[in-house]
Each structure stands twice: as C-alpha cells, then as structure tokens.
C-alpha positions in Angstrom: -74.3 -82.9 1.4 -72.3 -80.3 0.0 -72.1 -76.7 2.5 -70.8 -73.4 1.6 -69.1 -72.4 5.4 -69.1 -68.6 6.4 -69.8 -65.8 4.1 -66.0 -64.2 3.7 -64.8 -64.1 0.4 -62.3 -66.9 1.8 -65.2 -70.0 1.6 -64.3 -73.1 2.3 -66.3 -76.0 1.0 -67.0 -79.3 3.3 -69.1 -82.6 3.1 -71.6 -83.5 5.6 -75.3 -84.5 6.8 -78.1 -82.5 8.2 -78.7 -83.6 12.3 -82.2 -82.7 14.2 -82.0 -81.9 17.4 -81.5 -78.9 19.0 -82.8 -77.0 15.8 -81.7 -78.3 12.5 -77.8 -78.1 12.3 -75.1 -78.9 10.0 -72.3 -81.3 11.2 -69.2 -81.4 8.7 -67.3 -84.5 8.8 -64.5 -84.0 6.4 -63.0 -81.5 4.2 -62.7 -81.4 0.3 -60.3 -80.3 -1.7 -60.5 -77.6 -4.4 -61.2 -79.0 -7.6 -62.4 -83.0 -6.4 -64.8 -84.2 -7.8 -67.2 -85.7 -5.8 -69.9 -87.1 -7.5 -71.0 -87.4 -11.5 -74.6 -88.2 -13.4 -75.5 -88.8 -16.8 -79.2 -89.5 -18.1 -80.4 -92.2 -19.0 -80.6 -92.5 -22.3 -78.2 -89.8 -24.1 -78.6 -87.8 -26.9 -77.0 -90.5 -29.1 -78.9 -93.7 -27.9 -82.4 -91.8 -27.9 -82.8 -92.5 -31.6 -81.2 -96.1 -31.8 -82.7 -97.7 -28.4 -86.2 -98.6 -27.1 -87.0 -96.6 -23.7 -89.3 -99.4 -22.7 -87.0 -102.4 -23.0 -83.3 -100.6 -24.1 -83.2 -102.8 -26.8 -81.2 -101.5 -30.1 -84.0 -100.4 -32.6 -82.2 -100.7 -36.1 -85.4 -101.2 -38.5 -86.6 -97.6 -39.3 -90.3 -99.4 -39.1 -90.4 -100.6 -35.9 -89.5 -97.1 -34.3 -92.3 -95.3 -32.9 -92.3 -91.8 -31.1 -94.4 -91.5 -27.9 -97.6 -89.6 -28.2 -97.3 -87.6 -25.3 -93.5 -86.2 -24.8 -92.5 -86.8 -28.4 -88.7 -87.8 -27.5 -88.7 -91.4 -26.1 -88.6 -94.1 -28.7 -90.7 -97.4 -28.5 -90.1 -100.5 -30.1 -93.0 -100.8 -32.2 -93.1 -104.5 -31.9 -92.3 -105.3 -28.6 -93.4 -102.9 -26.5 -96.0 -100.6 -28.0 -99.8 -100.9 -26.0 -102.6 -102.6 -28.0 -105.3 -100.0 -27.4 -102.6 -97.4 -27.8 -100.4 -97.3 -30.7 -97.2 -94.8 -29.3 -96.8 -93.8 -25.8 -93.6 -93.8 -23.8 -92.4 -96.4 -20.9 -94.8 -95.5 -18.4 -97.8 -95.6 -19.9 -97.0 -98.7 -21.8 -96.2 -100.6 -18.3 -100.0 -99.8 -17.7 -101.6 -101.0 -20.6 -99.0 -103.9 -20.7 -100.5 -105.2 -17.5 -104.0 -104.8 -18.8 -103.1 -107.3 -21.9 -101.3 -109.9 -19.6 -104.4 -110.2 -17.3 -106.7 -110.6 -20.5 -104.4 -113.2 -22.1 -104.2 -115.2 -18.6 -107.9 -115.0 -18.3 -108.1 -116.3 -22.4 -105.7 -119.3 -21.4 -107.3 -120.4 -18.3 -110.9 -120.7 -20.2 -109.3 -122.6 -22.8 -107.8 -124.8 -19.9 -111.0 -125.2 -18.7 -112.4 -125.8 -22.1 -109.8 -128.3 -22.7 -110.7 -130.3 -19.3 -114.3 -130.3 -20.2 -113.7 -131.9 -24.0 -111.6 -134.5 -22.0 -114.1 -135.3 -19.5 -116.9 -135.7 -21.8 -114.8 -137.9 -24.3 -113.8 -140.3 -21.2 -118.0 -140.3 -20.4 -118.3 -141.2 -24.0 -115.7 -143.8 -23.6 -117.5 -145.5 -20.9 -121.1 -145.3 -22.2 -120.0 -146.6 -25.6 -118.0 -149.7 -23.2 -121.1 -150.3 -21.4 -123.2 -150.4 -24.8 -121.2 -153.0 -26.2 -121.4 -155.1 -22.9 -125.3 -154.8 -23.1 -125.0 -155.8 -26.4 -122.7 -159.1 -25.9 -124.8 -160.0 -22.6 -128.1 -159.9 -24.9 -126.6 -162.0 -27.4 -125.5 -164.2 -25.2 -129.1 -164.8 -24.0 -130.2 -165.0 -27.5 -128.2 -167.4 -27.9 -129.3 -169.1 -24.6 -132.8 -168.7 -25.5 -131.8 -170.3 -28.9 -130.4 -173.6 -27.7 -133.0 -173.6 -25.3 -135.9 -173.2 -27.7 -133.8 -176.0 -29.9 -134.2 -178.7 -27.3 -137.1 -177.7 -26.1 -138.7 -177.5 -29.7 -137.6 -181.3 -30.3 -135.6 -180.8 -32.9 -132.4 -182.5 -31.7 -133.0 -185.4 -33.7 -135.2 -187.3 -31.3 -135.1 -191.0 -31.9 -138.7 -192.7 -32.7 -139.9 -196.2 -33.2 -139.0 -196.4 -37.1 -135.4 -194.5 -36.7 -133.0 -196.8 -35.0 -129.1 -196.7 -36.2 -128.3 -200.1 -37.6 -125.1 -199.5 -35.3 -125.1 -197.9 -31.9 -128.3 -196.5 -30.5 -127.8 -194.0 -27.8 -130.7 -192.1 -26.0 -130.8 -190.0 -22.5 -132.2 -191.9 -20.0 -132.9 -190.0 -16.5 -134.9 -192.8 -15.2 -131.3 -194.6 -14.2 -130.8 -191.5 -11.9 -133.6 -192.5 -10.3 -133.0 -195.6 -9.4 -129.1 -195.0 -9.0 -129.3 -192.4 -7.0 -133.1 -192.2 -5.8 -133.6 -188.2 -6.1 -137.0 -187.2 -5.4 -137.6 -184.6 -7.7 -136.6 -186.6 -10.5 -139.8 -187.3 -11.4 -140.8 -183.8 -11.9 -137.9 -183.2 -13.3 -138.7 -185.9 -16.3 -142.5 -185.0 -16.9 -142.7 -181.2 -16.6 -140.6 -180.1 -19.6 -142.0 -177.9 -22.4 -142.5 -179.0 -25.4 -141.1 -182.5 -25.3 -144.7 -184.2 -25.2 -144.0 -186.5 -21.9 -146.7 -187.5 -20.4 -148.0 -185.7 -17.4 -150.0 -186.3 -14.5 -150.8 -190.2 -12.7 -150.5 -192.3 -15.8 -146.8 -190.6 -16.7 -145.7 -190.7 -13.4 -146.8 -194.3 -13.2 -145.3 -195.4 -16.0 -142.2 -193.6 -15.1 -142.2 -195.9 -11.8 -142.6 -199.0 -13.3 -139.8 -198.7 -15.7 -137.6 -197.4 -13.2 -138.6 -200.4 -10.4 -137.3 -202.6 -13.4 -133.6 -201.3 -13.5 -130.8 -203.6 -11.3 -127.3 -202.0 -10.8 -124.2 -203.8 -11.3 -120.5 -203.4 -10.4 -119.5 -200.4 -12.4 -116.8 -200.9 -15.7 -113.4 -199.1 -15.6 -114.4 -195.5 -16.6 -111.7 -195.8 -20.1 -113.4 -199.1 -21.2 -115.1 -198.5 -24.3 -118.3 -200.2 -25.5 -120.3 -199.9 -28.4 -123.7 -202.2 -28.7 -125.5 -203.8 -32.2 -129.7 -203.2 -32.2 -131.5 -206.3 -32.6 -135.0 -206.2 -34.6 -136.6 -202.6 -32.7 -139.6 -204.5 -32.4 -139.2 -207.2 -30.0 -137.3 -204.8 -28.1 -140.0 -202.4 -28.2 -142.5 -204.4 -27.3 -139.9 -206.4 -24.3 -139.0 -202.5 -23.0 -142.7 -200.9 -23.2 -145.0 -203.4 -22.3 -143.7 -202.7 -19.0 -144.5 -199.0 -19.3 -148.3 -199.6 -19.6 -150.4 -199.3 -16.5 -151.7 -202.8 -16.3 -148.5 -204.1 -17.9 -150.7 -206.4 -20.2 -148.6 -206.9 -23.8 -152.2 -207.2 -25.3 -152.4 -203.3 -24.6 -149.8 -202.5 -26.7 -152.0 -201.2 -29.1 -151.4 -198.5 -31.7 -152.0 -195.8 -29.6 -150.0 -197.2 -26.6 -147.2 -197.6 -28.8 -147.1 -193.7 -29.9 -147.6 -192.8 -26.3 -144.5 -195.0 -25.7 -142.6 -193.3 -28.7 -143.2 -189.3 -27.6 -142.6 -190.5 -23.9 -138.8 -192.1 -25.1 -138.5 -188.5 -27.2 -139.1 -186.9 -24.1 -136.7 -187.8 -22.1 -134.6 -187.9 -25.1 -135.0 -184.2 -25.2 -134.2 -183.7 -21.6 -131.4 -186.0 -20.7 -128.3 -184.7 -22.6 -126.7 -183.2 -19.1 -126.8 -187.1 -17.2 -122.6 -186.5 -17.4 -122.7 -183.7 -14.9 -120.6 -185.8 -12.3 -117.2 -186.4 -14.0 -115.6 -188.2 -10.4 -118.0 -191.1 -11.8 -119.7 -191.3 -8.1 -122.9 -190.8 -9.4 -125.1 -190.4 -12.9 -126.7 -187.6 -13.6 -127.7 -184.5 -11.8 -131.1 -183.9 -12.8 -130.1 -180.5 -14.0 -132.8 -179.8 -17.6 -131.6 -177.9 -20.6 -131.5 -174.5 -19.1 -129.3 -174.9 -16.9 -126.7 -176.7 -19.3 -127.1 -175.2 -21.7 -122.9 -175.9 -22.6 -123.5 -179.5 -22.5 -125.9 -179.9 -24.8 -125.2 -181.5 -28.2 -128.5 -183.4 -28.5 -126.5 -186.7 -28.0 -127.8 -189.1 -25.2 -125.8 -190.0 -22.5 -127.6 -193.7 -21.9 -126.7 -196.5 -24.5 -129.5 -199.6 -24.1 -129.1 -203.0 -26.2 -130.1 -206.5 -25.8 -128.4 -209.2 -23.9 -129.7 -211.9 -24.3 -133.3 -212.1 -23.7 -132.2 -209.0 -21.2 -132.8 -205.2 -22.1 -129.5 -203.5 -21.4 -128.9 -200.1 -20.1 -125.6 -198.3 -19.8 -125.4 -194.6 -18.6 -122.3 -193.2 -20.1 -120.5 -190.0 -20.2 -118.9 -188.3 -23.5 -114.8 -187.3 -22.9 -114.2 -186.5 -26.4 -116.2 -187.0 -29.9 -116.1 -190.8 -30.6 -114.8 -192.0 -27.5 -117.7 -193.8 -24.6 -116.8 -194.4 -20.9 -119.3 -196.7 -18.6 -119.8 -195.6 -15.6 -122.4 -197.9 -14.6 -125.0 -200.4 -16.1 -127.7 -202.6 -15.0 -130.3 -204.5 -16.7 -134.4 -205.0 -17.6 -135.5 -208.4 -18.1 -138.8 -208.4 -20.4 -142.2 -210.0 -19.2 
C-alpha cells in the first residue's frame, strides 16, 4: 500500500498495510526512495499479440481462416477451430468455457451409451454362442439315439443274418447261445431274459420255457481251455444234428414228433436266441459267460456274430461259448457237451 504522509508541499511517500483496531490506521513499515519503482503490470494479451494469438487457449493463430472476432466485445480473437462454441459460432474466452462444458457433458453422455450399446451386442452374441452350442448337442444326442434305435430295430427286426435249418457254413457255424449262462451260471432271470424279446419269434409262455429247460438240463461243464487257444469246428450233415439237438427240445422228447411243424418251431426258436445272444462276452476276466444283458443295453457289442460255436463230437453235440478279441481270432472260455437221445 502506497500512502501520501502529511499535506505540506514537502510529501514523503512510504509503503505499508491498513491495521483495524482502534479505528482504521495506517502503519508504515519502510520508506521508499524517490523514483523506485515498486511494482509494474502489463495486460494480458498486448496490442501486438491480440491479432496473432487465441484468447481462449493463447495459441498462435497464423491461418487468416481460422481467426474469429468475438461477438460481444469485438477485440478478443478465437481460434476458430479449437476453441469456438458449437451453438455459438464467435464469442470470447468466457463464454466459450460455458458452452465448452455443455459439449463435453453431451459427448460423455454419447460415449457411455455407446459403451452400453457395445456391452449389450457382446452379451447377446455370447447368449447366441451358447444357444447355438446347446443346439448342436441336442442335435448329436438325437443322433446318437437314432442311431441307438437303429441298431436296436436291426437286431430286433432279425435281420442280422440269422442262421436257419437250410443255411449252415460248410466251415465254422457259430450261433449265440444264452442257454449255457444258464446252466453255467444259473441266473434266474435268464429265462425271461431269452423268451421275451421283440421281434425275434421265440416262443413264449409254458411250452418255450419248457423247452428252454430241457435243453439247458442237457448241458455238462468241463474244465475250461486256455483263453488264447484257438478252435475252429467242421458241421457234419445239419440234419442228424438237427434232429440229435431238437428232439430234445420237444415237450415229450419223442423224435417221432419232429414233425414239419416242430421242426420250424425249432428253427425260429434257434433264430431267436440267435438274435439276442451277441453280448454272452460281457465278462472279459473269463469267470463267467455271459451277462444276460439283451441288445439295448449293448448296443457297442453287437455285430450280429454269435458268441457260442456248437459241432459234433462224436456221437456228442458240442457247445463252446466263446468270446471275440479281434476279427478272426476265437478264445474258449468254457465248453461242455449234449449227448443225443
């Protein structure tokens, strides 16, 4: 503070502070010198820089485009491209900090819904990941039961080649057999298990189960082979061994009965079980034969081969449950034997 102190033509000039206290007083708390200087101030911008330099962001304004007076005092100049208002083409550095904000709030707002937008698409494609994932998995586990139902129908249906009376192989005959797990292993259900398959035309009721008892009282076990011995077996004439094996199977067990109509009894009976044996090689350990499991549930296993080989011996019928390691290759795993009436 600057004091002019006493009123004589003899002035002397002092710096100091206004004090309040006792009323408002002037305390002087050193003296200047004529002629010091003791403070100097030039604007802002000066005459020479108000035509060449932006008043909003002091940057050198060159391009005789981009300067823009303001509107309202008519002396500041704006840089047309940085810092001039959307909604107001020329005003000065005050007024374009205002609208500035304005636009920065608006853009923020515009980039946070594209954000959001942006999140959404995401989301929605993941969703349509994952629906289009579970689609295809509905799809493979309905083909896979198509294809279930497929095999199924296939064994079921008869069509796996079933051997019949006039249809022997000159070299190895093979056929399924669950009557040895009967005897072998003396499961109760395997009875049921034979007669009560779709479609392979066994016969049901007393007469089937009988006749499934009396071939199965005939079977004897023997000491089992070495499971990697391989056999293979030569058919005699099919019909003295179809008359030795099925004479057997009729209720009265009276040959003379083996009439026509016995003897096609006989042959859809051996189809039967034909059809419904493939999966005897459940138990690979070789402790037992067979696991009464029927075509649905083995669905894997099945390649309509039989997993019983039967020959003569003798005047003996012979029976040999097997299982299949690899195409062409037999192991026994047990036999036993039927000797004819």
């Amino acid at each position: 503070m600057l004091a002019d102190i006493g009123g004589s033509m003899k002035a002397s000039v002092v710096a100091g502070e206004w004090h309040s206290g006792r009323g408002r007083e002037f305390r002087a708390n050193r003296k200047v010198a004529r002629g010091e200087t003791l403070f100097e101030a030039k604007p802002l911008a000066g005459e020479d820089k108000l035509q060449t330099h932006c008043s909003c962001c002091y940057a050198l304004v060159v391009d005789e485009e981009g300067r823009v007076q303001c509107e309202d005092c008519n002396s500041h100049l704006i840089c047309a491209e940085c810092c001039k208002a959307g909604k107001r083409e020329k005003v000065c550095f005050v007024h374009s900090l205002l609208v500035c904000d304005d636009d920065i709030i608006i853009i923020i707002i515009i980039i946070i819904i594209i954000i959001i937008i942006i999140i959404i698409i995401i989301i929605i494609i993941i969703i349509a990941i994952i629906i289009i994932i579970i689609i295809i998995i509905i799809i493979i586990i309905i083909i896979i039961i198509i294809i279930v139902v497929a095999i199924e129908l296939h064994v079921r249906s008869g069509e796996c080649k079933l051997l019949t009376l006039g249809e022997f192989q000159d070299t190895t005959a093979r056929i399924v057999l669950r009557l040895w797990d009967i005897k072998v292993n003396q499961r109760a259900n395997a009875h049921t298990t034979c007669v009560n398959i779709e479609g392979c035309r066994v016969p049901t009721g007393i007469e089937g189960l009988d006749m499934l008892e009396k071939f199965s009282s005939k079977l004897q076990t023997t000491e089992r082979k070495a499971d990697d011995e391989e056999i293979t077996f030569d058919i005699p004439s099919h019909k003295e061994y179809v008359k030795a094996i099925f004479t057997s199977l009729l209720p009265d067990g009276n040959a003379e009965k083996f009439t026509e109509d016995a003897e096609e009894v006989v042959v859809s009976w051996l189809d039967a079980l034909r059809c419904n044996q493939h999966s005897i090689l459940s138990d690979l350990d070789g402790d037992m034969v067979g696991n009464l499991i029927s075509p649905e549930g083995s669905f894997f296993n099945h390649s309509c081969e039989p997993n019983v080989v039967w020959s003569m011996k003798g005047d003996e019928i012979r029976f040999v449950a097997i299982k299949d390691v690899e195409e062409g290759q037999v192991r026994v795993l047990d036999e036993g034997y039927i000797k004819p009436l």
